[in-house]
TIBA-431917 format. One line per 10 residues: number of its first residue (from 1); for each residue x, y, z of C-alpha. Coordinates in steps of 0.25 Angstrom, whole numbers. Example, Ala and Ser with C-alpha at 12.3 -4.5 7.8 and 13.67 -1.06 7.14 Angstrom:
BEGIN
1	49 -18 31 | 55 -4 29
//
This chain:
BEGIN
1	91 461 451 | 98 456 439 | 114 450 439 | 119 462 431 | 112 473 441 | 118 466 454 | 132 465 448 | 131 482 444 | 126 482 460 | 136 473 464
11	148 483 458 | 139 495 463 | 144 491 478 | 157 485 475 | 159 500 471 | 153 506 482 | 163 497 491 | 176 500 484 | 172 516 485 | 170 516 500
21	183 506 502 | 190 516 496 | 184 529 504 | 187 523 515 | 203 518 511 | 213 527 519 | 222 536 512 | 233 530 511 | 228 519 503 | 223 527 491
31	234 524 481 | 236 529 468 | 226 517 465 | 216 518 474 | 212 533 474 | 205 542 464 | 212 555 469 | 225 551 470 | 229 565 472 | 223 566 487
41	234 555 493 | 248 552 488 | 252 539 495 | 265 544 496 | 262 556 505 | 261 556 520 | 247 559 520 | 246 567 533 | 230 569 540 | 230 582 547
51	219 585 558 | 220 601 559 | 211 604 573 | 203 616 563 | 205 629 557 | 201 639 569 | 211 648 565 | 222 654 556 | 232 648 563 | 226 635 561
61	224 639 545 | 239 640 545 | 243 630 551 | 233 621 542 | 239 627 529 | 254 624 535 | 253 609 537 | 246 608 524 | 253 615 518 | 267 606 522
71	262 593 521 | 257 593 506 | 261 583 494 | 274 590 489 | 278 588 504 | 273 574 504 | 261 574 510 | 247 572 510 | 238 579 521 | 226 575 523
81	219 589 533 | 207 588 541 | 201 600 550 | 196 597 562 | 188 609 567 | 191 610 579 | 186 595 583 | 194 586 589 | 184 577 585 | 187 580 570
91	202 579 572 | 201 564 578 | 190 562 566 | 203 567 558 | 215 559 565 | 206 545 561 | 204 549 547 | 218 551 544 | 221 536 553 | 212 530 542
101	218 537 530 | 231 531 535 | 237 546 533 | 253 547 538 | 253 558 549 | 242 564 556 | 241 579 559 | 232 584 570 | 230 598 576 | 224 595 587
111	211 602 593 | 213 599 606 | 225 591 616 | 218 579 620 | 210 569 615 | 219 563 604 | 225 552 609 | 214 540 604 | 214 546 589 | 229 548 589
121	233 534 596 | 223 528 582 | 234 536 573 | 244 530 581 | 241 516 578 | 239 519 564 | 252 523 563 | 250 537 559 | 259 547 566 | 252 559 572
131	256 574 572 | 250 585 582 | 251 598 573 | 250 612 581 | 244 607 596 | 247 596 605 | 239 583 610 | 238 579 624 | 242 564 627 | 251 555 634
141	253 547 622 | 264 556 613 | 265 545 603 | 253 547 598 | 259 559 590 | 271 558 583 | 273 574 583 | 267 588 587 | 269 602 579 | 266 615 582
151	268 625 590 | 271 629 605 | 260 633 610 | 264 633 627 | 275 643 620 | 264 651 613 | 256 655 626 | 271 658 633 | 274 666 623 | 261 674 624
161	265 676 639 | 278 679 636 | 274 690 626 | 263 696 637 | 273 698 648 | 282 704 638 | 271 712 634 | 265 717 647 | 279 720 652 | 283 731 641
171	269 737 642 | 271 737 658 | 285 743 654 | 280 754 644 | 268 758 655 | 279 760 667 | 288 768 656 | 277 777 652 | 275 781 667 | 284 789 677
181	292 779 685 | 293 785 698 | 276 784 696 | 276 768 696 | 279 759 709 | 290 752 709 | 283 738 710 | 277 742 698 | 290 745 690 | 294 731 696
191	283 723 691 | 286 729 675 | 300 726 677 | 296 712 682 | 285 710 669 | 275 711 679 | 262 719 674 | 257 728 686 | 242 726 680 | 236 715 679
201	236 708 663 | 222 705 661 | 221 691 651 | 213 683 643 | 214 672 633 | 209 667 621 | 212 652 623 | 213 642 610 | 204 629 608 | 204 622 623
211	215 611 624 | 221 614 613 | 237 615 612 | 236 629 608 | 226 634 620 | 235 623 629 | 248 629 626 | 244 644 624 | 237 646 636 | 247 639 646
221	259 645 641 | 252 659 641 | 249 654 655 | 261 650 661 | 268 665 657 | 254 672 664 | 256 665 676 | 267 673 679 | 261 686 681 | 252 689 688
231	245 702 681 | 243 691 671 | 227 690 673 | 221 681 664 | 207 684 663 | 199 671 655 | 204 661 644 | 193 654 637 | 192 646 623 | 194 654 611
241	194 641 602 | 204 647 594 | 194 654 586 | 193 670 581 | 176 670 584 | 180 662 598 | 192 671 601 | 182 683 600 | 171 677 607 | 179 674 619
251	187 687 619 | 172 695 619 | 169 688 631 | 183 690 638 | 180 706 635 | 167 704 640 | 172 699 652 | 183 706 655 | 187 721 654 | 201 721 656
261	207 712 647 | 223 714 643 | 227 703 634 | 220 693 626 | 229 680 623 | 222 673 612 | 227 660 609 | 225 662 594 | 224 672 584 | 212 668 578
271	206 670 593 | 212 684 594 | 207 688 581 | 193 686 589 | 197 692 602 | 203 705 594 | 188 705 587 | 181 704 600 | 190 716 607 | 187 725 597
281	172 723 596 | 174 725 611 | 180 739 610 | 194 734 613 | 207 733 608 | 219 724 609 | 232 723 603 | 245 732 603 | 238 743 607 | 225 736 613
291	217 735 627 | 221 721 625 | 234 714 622 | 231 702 612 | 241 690 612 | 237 682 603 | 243 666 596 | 245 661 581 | 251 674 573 | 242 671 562
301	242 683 550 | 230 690 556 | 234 690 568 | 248 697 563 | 238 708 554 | 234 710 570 | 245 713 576 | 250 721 566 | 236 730 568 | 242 728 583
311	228 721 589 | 236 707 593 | 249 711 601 | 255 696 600 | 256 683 592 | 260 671 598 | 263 662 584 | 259 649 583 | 265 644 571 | 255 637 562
321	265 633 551 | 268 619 556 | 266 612 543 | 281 611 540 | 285 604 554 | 274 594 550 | 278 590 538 | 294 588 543 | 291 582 554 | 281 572 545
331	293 569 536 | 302 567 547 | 292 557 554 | 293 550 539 | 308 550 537 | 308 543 553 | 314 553 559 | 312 558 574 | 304 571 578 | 301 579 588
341	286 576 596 | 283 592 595 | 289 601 586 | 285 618 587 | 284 628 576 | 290 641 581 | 281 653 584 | 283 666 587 | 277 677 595 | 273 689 586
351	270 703 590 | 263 714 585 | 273 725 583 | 279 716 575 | 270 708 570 | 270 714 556 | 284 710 553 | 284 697 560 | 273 692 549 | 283 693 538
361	284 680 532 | 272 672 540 | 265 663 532 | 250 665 541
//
């Protein structure tokens, strides 16, 4: 091997070793100088990683499109978006990337509650401040986050209850008007007067992803409303995964199993759009003027084309569009001002006589 073809070797590898040492350089450190896209990161942004759990649903879409949206270059920002599909393995996966690229703030929508607090305590001593975005994580160790967004989701299954006892008392009250009074017990017109069904409310519930704030928050709240009636019958809750194919898997099997079912609650809308599927194939109907009553979560746009064609009767809102709050609160972390540890975005509860002039002005 001659002198001149060992040196062309030599530089050959040197080559090699100064492309890998620069693949493997974290984001932060790729100036102006040492990049060949300087587009991709300005040093001067806050570059924030962003673990979003997946995109099982429209509501996820949305609330996707709303934090990328905020937290663009004209608002100072770099985002870098990872999916996790679901996997909580991914998201962790995700949360150590962003360590090593040395990225500002880290976003994550977590999958689940638990199992964070290793990954979380690594961004901790790195330095990089953590913001739980839409549900909540389960640990002893708060600091570990420095804020949470979204919204309340205990609320969310009160309110659900709220709306069925309001609900079941008009329709208890419509049914006693229709009648002749001197007809109807007197225990009877008591228990409508009280909000008390004289028959008993047959229930069953389209739960969210298992252990997640969502499925938590939702099906306690609804819970703690039920407990206080006792035609309140709930028939089964099982795993609908927040998805319209195992919405409508689980909802065949419920109508399979049972014959007298009176009110769906679906713990999301993509679920419902499912369930609705699998009661028609049955040879059912729901909604306003339906065998079965639908009280459905999210209030995406398909949901209020439903309701307006009267097949869901209610739309707890879960308000995806926290984009906004996430980018104040990020500035206000970075001029060093103090924030609230859980901030909410308001949400509503929308119903199907008036749903088409509630969606006036809704962005999804």
């Amino acid at each position: 091997m001659n002198r001149s073809f060992k040196i062309i070797l030599w530089v050959f590898f040197m080559g090699l070793i100064v492309l890998a040492s620069c693949s493997l350089m974290p984001l932060k450190n790729l100036q102006n100088g040492e990049a060949e896209n300087t587009d991709v990161i300005d040093s001067d942004l806050i570059i924030v990683g962003f673990s979003q759990l997946g995109s099982e649903s429209d509501w996820r879409t949305a609330n996707t499109k709303s934090i990328q949206n905020a937290l663009v270059e004209k608002n100072g920002f770099s985002l870098i978006f990872q999916n996790g599909r679901q996997s909580q393995e991914n998201q962790i996966k995700d949360v150590r990337s962003f360590i090593f690229q040395e990225v500002d703030y880290i976003l994550i929508a977590p999958v689940t509650e638990t199992g964070w607090d290793t990954v979380l305590t690594e961004a901790k001593e790195a330095g990089i401040p953590v913001i739980i975005v839409d549900r909540m994580i389960d640990t002893e160790d708060e600091s570990l986050y420095v804020a949470n967004v979204g919204t309340d989701k205990y609320e969310e299954g009160i309110n659900a209850g709220r709306w069925l006892e309001k609900y079941l008392l008009q329709q208890d009250l419509d049914d006693t008007s229709s009648q002749v009074t001197e007809s109807i017990p007197e225990e009877t017109e008591l228990q409508a007067e009280n909000g008390q069904n004289t028959d008993t409310i047959n229930i069953v519930v389209l739960e969210g992803t298992l252990n997640s704030t969502a499925q938590i928050g939702r099906s306690q709240g609804f819970a703690d409303i039920a407990v206080n009636h006792a035609d309140w019958n709930i028939l089964a809750h099982e795993d609908g995964d927040f998805t319209k194919a195992k919405g409508k898997e689980i909802m065949a099997q419920y109508l399979q199993r049972y014959d007298d079912i009176d009110v769906l609650v679906s713990q999301n809308d993509d679920m419902t759009f499912g369930a609705i599927e699998a009661i028609h194939e049955a040879g059912l109907t729901c909604g306003v003027d339906g065998k079965i009553t639908i009280i459905s979560f999210d209030a995406v746009s398909e949901a209020f084309d439903m309701m307006e064609d009267g097949l869901i009767n209610v739309d707890i809102e879960c308000n995806p569009l926290q984009g906004p709050l996430i980018a104040e609160i990020i500035g206000r972390l970075e001029n060093g001002e103090e924030i609230e540890k859980i901030s909410y975005v308001d949400g509503k509860v929308f119903e199907a006589e008036n749903a088409e002039i509630d969606r006036i002005g809704r962005s999804y």
